[in-house]
N, CA, C and O atoms as a printed pandas DataFrame, in Angstrom:
     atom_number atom_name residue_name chain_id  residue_number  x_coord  y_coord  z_coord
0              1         N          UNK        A               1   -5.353   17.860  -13.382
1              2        CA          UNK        A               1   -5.137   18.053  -11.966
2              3         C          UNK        A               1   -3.965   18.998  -11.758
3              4         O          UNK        A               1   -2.897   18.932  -12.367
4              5         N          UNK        A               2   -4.248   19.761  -10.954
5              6        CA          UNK        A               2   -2.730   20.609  -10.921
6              7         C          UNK        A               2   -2.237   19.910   -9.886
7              8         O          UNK        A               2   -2.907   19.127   -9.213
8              9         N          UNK        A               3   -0.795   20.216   -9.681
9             10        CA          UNK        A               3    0.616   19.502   -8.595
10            11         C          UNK        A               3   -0.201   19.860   -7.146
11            12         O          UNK        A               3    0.345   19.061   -6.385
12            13         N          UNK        A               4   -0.939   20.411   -6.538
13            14        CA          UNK        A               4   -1.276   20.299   -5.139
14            15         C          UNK        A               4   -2.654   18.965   -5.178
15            16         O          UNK        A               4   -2.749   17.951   -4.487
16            17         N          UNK        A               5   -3.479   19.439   -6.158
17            18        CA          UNK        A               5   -4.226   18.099   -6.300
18            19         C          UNK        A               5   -3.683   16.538   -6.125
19            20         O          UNK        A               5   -4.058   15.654   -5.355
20            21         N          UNK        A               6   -2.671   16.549   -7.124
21            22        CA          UNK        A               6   -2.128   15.210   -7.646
22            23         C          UNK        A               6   -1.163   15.125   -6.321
23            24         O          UNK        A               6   -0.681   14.002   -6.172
24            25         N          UNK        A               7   -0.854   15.918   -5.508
25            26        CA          UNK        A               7    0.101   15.616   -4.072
26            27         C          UNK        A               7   -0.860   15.183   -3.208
27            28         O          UNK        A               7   -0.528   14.228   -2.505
28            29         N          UNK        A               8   -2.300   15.758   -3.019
29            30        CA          UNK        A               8   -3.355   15.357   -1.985
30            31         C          UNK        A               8   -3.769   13.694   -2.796
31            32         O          UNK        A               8   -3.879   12.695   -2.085
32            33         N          UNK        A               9   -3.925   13.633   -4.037
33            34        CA          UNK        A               9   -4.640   12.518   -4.348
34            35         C          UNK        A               9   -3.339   11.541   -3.887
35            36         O          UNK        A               9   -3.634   10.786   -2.960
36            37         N          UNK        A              10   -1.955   11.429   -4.377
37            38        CA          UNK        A              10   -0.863   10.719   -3.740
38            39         C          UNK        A              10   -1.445   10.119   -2.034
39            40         O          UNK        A              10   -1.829    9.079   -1.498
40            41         N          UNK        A              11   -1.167   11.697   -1.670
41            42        CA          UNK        A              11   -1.357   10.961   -0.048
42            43         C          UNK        A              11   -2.433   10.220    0.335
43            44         O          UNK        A              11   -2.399    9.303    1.156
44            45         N          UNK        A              12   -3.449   10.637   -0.293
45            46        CA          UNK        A              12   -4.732   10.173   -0.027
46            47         C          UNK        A              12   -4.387    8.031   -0.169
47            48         O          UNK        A              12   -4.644    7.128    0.627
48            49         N          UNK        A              13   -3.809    8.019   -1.393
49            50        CA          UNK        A              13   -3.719    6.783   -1.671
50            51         C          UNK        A              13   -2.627    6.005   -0.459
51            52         O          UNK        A              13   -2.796    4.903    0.062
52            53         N          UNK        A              14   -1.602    6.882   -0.252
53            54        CA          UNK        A              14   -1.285    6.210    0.687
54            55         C          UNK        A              14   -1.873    5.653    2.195
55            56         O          UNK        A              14   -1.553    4.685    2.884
56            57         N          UNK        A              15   -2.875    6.724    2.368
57            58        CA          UNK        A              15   -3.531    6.587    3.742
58            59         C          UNK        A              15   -4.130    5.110    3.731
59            60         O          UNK        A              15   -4.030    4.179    4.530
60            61         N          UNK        A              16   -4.795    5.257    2.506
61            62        CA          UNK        A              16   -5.633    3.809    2.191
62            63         C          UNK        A              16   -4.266    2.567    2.180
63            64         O          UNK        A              16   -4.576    1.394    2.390
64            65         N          UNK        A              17   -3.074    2.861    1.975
65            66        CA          UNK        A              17   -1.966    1.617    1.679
66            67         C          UNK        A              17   -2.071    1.376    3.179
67            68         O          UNK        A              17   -2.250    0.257    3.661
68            69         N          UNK        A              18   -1.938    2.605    3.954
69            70        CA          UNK        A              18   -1.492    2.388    4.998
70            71         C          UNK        A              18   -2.129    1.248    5.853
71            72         O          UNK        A              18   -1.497    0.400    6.483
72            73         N          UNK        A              19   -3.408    1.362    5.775
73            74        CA          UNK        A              19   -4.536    0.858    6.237
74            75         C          UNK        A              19   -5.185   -0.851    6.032
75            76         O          UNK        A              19   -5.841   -1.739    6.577
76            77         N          UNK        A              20   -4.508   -0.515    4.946
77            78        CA          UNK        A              20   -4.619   -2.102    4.287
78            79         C          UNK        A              20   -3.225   -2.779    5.258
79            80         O          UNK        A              20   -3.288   -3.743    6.021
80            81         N          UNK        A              21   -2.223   -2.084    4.997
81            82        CA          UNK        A              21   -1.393   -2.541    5.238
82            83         C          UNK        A              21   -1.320   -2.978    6.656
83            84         O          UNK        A              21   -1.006   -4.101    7.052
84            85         N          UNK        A              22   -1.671   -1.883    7.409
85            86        CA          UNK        A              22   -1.547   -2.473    8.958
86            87         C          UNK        A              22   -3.012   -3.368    9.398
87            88         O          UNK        A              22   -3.316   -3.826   10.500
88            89         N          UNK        A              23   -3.563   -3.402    8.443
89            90        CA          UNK        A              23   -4.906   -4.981    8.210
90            91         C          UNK        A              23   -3.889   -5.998    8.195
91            92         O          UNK        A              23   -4.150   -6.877    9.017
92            93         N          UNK        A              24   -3.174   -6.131    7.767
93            94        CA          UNK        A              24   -2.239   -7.542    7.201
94            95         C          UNK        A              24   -1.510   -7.611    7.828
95            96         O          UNK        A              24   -1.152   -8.734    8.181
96            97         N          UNK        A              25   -0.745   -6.239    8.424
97            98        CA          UNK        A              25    0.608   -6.885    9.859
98            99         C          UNK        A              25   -0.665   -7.462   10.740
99           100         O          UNK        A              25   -0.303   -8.499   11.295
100          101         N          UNK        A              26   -1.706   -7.212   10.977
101          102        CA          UNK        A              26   -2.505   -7.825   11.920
102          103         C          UNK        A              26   -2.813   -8.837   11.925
103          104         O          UNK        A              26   -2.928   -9.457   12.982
104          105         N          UNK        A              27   -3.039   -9.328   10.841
105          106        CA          UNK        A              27   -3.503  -10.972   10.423
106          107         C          UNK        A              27   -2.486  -12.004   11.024
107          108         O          UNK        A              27   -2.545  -12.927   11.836
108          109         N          UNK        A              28   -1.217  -11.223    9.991
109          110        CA          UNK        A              28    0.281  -12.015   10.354
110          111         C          UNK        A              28    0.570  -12.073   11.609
111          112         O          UNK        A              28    1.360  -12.924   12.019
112          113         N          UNK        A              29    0.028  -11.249   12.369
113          114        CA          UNK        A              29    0.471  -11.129   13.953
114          115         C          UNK        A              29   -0.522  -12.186   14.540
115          116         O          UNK        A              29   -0.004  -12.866   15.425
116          117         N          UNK        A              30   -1.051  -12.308   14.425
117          118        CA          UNK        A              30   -2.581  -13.168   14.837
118          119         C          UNK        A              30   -2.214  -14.665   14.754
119          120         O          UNK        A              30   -2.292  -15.534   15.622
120          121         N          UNK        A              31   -1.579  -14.762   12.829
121          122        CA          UNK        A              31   -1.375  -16.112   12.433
122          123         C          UNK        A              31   -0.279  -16.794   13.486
123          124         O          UNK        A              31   -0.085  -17.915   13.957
124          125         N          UNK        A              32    0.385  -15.343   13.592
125          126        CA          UNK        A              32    1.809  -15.657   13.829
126          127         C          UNK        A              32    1.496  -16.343   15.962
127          128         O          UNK        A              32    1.933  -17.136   16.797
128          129         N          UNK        A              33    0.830  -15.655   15.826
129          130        CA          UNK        A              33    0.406  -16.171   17.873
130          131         C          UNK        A              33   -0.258  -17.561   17.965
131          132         O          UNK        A              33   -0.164  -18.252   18.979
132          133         N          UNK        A              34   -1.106  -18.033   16.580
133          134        CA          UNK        A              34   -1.457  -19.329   16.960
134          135         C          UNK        A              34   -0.760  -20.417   16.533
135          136         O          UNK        A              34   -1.138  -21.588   16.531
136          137         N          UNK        A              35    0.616  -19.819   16.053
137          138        CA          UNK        A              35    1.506  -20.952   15.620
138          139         C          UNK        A              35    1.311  -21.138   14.065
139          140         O          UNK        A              35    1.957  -21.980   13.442
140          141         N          UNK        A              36    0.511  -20.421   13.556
141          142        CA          UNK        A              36    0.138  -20.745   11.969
142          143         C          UNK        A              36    0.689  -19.829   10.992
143          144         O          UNK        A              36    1.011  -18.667   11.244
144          145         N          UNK        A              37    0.806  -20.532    9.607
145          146        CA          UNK        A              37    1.633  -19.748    8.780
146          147         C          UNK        A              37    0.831  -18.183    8.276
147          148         O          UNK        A              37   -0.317  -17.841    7.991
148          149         N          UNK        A              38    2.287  -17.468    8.375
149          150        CA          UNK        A              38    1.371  -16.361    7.572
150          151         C          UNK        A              38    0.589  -16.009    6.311
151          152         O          UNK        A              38    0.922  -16.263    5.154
152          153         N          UNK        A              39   -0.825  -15.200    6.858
153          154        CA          UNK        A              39   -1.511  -15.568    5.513
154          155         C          UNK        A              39   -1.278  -14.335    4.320
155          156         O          UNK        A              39   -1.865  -14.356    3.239
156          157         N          UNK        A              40   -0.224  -13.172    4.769
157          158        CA          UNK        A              40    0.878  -12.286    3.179
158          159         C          UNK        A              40    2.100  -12.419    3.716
159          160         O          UNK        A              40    2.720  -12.325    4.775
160          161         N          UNK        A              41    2.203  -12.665    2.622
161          162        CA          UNK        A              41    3.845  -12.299    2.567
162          163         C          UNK        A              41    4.294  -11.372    1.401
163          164         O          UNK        A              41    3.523  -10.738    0.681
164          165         N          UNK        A              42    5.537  -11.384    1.325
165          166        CA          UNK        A              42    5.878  -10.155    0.438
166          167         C          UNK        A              42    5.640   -9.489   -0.854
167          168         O          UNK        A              42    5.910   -8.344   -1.218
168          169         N          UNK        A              43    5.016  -10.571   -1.525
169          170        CA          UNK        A              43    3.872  -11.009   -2.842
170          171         C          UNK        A              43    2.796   -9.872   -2.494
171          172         O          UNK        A              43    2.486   -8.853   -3.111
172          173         N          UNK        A              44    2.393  -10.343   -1.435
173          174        CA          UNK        A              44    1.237   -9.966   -1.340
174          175         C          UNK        A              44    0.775   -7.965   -0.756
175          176         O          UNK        A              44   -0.172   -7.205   -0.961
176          177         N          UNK        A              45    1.972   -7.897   -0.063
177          178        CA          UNK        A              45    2.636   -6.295    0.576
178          179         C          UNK        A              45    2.676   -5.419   -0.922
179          180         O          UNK        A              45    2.045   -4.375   -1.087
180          181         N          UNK        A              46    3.440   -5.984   -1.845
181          182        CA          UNK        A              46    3.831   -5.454   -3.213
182          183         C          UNK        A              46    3.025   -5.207   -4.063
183          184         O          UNK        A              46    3.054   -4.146   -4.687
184          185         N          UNK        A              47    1.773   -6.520   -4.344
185          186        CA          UNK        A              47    0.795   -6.408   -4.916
186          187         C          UNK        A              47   -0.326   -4.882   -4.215
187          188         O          UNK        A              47   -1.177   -4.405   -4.965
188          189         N          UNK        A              48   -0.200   -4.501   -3.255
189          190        CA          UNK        A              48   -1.168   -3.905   -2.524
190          191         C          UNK        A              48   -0.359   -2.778   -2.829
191          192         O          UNK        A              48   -1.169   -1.858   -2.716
192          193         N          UNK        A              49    0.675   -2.295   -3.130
193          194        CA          UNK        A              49    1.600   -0.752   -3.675
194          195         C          UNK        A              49    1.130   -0.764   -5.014
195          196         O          UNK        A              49    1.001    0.326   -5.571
196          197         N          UNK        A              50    0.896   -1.633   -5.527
197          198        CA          UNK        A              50    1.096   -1.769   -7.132
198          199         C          UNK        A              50   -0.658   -1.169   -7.467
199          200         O          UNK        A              50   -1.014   -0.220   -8.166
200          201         N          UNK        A              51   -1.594   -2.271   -6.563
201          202        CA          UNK        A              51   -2.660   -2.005   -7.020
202          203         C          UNK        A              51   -3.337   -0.592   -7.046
203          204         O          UNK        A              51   -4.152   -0.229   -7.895
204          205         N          UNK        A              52   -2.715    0.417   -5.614
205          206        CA          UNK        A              52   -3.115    1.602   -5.347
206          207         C          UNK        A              52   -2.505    2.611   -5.997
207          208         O          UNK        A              52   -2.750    3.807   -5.834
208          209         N          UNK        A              53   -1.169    1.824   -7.235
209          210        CA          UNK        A              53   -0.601    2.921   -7.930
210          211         C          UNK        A              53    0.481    3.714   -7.079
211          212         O          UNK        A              53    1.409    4.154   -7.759
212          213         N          UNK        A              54    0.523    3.924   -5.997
213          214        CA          UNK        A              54    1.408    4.362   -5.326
214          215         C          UNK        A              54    3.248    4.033   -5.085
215          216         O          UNK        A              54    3.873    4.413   -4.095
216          217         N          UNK        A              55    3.847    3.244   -6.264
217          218        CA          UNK        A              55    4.722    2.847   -6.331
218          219         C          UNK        A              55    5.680    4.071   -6.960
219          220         O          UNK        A              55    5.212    5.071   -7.504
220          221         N          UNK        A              56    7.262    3.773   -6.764
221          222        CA          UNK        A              56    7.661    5.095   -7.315
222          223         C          UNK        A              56    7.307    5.193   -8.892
223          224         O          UNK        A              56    6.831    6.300   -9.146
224          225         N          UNK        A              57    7.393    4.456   -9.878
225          226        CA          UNK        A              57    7.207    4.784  -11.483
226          227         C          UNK        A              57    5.972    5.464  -11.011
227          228         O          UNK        A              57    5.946    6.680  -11.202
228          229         N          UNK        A              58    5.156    5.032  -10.552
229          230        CA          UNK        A              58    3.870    5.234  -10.501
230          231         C          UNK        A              58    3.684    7.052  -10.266
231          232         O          UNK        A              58    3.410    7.836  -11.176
232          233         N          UNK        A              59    3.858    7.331   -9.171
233          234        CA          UNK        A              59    4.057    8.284   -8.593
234          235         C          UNK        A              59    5.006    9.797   -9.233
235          236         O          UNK        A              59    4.840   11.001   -9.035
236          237         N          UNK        A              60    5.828    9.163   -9.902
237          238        CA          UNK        A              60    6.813    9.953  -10.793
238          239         C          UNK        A              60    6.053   10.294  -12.044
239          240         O          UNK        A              60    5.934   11.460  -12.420
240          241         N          UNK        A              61    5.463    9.114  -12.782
241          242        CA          UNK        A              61    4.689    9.169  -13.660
242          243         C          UNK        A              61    2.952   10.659  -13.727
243          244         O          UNK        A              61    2.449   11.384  -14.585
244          245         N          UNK        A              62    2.723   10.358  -12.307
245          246        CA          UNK        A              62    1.625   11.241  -12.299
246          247         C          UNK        A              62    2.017   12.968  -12.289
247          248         O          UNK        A              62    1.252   13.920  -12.445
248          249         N          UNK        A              63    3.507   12.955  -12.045
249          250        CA          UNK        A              63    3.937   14.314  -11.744
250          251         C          UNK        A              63    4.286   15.242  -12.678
251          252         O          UNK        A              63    4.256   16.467  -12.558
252          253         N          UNK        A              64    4.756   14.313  -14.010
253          254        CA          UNK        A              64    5.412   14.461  -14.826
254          255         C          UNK        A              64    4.057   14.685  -16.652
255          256         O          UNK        A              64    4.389   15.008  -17.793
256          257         N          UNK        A              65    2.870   14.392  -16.189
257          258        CA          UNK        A              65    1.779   14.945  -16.813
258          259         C          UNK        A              65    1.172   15.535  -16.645
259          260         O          UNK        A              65    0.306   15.787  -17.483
């Protein structure tokens, strides 16, 4: 992949974090209005960086091959 590829594939992954991510402030917001516990917490935010690779090692790692 050359460095403009591997910068579009980056963002790309983030779009998808993003997306997930504001899935789950939604839930929590939801849980959070009927009085019920939230169903992620920070476990679960982290796991979802990790899985899309988009973490900094991660990210540093792809730049650097």
């Amino acid at each position: 992949m050359t460095p403009e590829q591997k910068a579009v594939y980056v963002m790309a992954q983030i779009a998808v974090l993003n997306a997930r991510v504001a899935g789950m402030e939604a839930e929590n917001a939801i849980a959070e209005m009927k009085g019920n516990s939230l169903p992620f917490g920070e476990a679960a935010f982290e796991h979802e960086v990790n899985t899309l690779c988009v973490n900094h090692n991660a990210v540093i790692a792809l730049f650097l091959h």
